[in-house]
C-alpha distance (Angstrom), angle and dihedral (degrees) to the residues before:
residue distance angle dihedral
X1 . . .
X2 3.38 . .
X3 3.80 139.8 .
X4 3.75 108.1 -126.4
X5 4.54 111.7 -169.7
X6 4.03 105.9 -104.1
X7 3.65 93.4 -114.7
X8 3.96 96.2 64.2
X9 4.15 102.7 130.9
X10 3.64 123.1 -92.9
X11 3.75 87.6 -112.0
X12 3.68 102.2 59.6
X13 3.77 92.2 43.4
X14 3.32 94.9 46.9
X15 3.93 89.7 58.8
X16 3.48 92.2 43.3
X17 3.80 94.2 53.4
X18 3.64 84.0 47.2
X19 3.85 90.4 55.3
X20 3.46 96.6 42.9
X21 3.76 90.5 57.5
X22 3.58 95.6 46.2
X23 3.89 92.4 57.1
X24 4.22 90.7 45.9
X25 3.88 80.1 49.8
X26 4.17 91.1 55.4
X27 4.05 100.1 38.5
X28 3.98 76.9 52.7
X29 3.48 100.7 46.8
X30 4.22 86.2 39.9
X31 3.55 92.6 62.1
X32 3.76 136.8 80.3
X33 3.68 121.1 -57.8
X34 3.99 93.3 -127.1
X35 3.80 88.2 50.6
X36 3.74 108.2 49.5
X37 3.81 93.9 84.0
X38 4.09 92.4 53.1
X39 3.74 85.7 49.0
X40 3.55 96.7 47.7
X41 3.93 91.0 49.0
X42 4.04 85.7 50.3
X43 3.55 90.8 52.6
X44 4.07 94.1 43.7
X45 4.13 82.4 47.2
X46 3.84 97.1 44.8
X47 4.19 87.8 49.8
X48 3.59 93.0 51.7
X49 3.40 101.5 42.3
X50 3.99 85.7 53.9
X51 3.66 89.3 57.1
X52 3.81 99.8 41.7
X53 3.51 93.1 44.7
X54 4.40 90.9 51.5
X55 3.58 86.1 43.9
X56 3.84 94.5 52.1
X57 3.78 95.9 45.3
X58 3.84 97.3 44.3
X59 4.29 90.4 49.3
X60 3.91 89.9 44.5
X61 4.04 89.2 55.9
X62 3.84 95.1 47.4
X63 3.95 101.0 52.5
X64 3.75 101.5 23.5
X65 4.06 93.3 136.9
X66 3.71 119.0 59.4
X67 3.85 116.9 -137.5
X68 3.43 112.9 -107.4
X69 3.93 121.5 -98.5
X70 3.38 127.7 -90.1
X71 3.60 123.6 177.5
X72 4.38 99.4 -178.2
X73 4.23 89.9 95.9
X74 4.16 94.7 35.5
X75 4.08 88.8 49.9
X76 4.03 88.5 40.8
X77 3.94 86.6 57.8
X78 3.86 100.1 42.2
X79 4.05 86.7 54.6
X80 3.53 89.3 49.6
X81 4.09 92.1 51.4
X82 3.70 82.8 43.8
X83 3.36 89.4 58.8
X84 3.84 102.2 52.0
X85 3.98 92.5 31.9
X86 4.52 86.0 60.3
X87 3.43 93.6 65.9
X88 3.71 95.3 53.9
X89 3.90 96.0 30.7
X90 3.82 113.3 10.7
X91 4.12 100.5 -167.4
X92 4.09 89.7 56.2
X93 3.49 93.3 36.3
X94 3.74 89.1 56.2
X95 3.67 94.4 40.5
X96 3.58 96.0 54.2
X97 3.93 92.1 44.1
X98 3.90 91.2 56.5
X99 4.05 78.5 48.0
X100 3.15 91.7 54.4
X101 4.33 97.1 46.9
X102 3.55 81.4 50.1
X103 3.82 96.8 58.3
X104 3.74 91.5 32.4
X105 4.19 93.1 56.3
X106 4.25 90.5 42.3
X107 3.52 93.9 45.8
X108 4.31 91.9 51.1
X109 3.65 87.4 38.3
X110 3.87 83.7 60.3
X111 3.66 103.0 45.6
X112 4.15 88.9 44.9
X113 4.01 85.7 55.3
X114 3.31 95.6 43.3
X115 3.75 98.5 44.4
């Protein structure tokens, strides 16, 4: 195969594509009867593994890092589950409201060092 530069038009790649498919479409047809359908699935396989693979590697380079964590706007919405869940079951309700405090004061303690 060969490499062609990423900027090639849309036009030439477009008829290459189409060639290339048209010769996988002969070498399948070419061969036995009983083995066309486990070459199509190869070819099927080999195309989406290509894409899958390209899609993998460019995602992992954009978002490698991972944001630090904050927990000020988790801790704001355990309180306010807290909230509504201590008028229909008062112990959890009050549980996850403390949770909640908790989260709220480390999370503002964090942005207050940090700023």
């Amino acid at each position: 195969m060969t490499s062609d530069p990423p900027n090639l038009a849309p036009q030439a790649r477009e008829q290459e594509i189409e060639q290339l498919a048209q010769e996988l479409g002969r070498l399948i047809q070419g061969a036995d009867p009983e083995q066309r359908d486990d070459l199509k699935e190869l070819a099927f396989a080999l195309i989406r593994e290509e894409f899958i693979h390209k899609a993998e590697d460019e995602s992992g380079r954009v978002g490698s890092t991972p944001a630090p964590f904050n927990p000020l706007g988790t801790g704001i919405l355990i309180f306010l589950v807290g909230v509504g869940l201590s008028f229909i079951f008062g112990p959890v309700g009050l549980v996850l409201m403390l949770g909640g405090l908790i989260f709220v004061i480390w999370g503002a303690l964090i942005s207050w060092i940090k700023g």
